[in-house]
N, C-alpha and C positions, 0 to 999 in steps of 0.2 A: 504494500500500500504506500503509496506518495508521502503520507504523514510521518512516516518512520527514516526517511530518506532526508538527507539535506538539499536544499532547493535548487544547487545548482550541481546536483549529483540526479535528478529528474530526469528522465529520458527525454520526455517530451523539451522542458529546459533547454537541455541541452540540444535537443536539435532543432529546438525554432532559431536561437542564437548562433548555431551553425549557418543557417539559413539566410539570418540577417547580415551575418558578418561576410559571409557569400554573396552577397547580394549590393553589398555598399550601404544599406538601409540608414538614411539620418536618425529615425529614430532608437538607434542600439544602445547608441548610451542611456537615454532613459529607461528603458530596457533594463540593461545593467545595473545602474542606481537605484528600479527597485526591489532586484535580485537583490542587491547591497545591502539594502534594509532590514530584508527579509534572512537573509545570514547573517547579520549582526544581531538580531532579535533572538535568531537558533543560539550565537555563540553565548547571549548573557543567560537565556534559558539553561542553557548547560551550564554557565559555572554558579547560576543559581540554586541548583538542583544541586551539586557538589557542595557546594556551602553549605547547605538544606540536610544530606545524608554527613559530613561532617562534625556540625552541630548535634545531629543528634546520634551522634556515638559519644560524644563529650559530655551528652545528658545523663548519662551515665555513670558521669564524674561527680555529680552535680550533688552539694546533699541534699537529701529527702525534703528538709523545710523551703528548699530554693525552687526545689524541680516543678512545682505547680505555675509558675510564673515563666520559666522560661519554657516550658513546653505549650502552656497558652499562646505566647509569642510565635514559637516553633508550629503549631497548629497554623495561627492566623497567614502565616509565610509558608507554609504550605498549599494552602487554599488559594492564594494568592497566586503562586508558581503555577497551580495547575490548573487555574482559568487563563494565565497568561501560555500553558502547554496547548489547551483548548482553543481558543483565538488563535494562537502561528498555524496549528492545524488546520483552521479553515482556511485559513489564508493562502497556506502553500498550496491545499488541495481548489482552491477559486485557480491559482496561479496555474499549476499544471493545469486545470479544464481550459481554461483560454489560451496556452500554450498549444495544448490538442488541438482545438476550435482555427486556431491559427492555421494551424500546421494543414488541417481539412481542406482550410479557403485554399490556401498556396497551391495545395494537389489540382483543387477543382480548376482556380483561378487565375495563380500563375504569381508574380511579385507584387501586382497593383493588390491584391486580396491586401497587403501587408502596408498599403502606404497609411492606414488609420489602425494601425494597432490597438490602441486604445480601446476600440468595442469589443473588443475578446476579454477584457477583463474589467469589472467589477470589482475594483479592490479600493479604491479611496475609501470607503467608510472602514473595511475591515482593518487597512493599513493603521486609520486613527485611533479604532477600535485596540489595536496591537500595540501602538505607541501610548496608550494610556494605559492600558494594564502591564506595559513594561513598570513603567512608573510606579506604578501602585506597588509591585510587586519587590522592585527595588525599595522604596521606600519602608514595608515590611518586612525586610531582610535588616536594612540601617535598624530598625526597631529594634529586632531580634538581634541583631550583634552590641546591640549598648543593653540589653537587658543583660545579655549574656556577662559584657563586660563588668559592671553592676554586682552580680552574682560573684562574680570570680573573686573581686575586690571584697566581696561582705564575707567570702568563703575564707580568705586568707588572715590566720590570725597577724593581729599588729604585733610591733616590735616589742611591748610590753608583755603583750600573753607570752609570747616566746620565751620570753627570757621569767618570768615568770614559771611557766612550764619547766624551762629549763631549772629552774632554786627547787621547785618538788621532786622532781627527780633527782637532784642532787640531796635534798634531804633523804629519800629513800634509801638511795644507795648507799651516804656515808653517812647518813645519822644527823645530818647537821649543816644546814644553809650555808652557801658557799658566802664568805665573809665579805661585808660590803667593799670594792675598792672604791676609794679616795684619792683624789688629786693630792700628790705631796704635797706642801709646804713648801717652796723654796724660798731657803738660808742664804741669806746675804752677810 
């Protein structure tokens, strides 16, 4: 299926841009930049999805009283990722139809089928559609990484509990709180 494929690894893609690039077509580059779009949207989806399975193997880490809050976060950015998986899928799968739809005219019609590109694809709304649950989606992930960082920060004890930790276990071991030091005195 087209969805599972990246956009410019498509058969049809691939060979209507064959076509136009065969052809001299002015329109190629438009063409191409919104191929461009449409793979830059695949690439942040995937390293969202990796941030996404990341985060939560680290939830893992997380202790018990924390883990409700960042997995809420973790939830909401998941929901997020995969309405913005949903929208690039339609998109690409609009893209290959009017790629095909194209590719049809040219057979029947010959290069002029190709001088209005544009009516083979229906994508302005889905594209804006895609660029705002990009957004959304990023912006749910920024969520998810300052919760996270939050978490880490309230997880780690401060330099007091440390070294505190540190005087009871040294009371256990030797019987007896490690003695305070003190700045010497310096003798003139």
């Amino acid at each position: 299926m087209t969805k599972n494929i990246p956009i410019m690894e498509n058969p049809h893609v691939k060979e209507i841009l064959a076509i136009m690039e065969e052809n001299q077509l002015s329109n190629l580059g438009d063409m191409v930049d919104i191929l461009d779009q449409v793979s830059a949207v695949e690439q942040q989806l995937k390293q969202a999805v990796n941030e996404l399975a990341t985060i939560r193997k680290e939830l893992q880490d997380v202790q018990e009283k924390h883990r409700p809050v960042v997995q809420k976060a973790l939830i909401a950015a998941q929901a997020q990722a995969l309405a913005l998986r949903d929208k690039l899928n339609a998109l690409k799968q609009t893209v290959a139809e009017g790629c095909e739809k194209a590719i049809s005219a040219f057979r029947q019609k010959g290069i002029s089928a190709l001088e209005n590109l544009s009516r083979f694809f229906k994508i302005r709304s889905l594209l804006e559609s895609v660029r705002g649950q990009t957004e959304k989606c990023l912006a749910s992930l920024e969520k998810l990484e300052a919760c996270a960082k939050t978490v880490n920060a309230a997880q780690k004890p401060s330099l007091r509990e440390t070294l505190n930790q540190n005087d009871e276990k040294s009371k256990k071991m030797f019987g007896t709180a490690q003695p305070d030091i003190k700045p010497q005195e310096q003798t003139r």
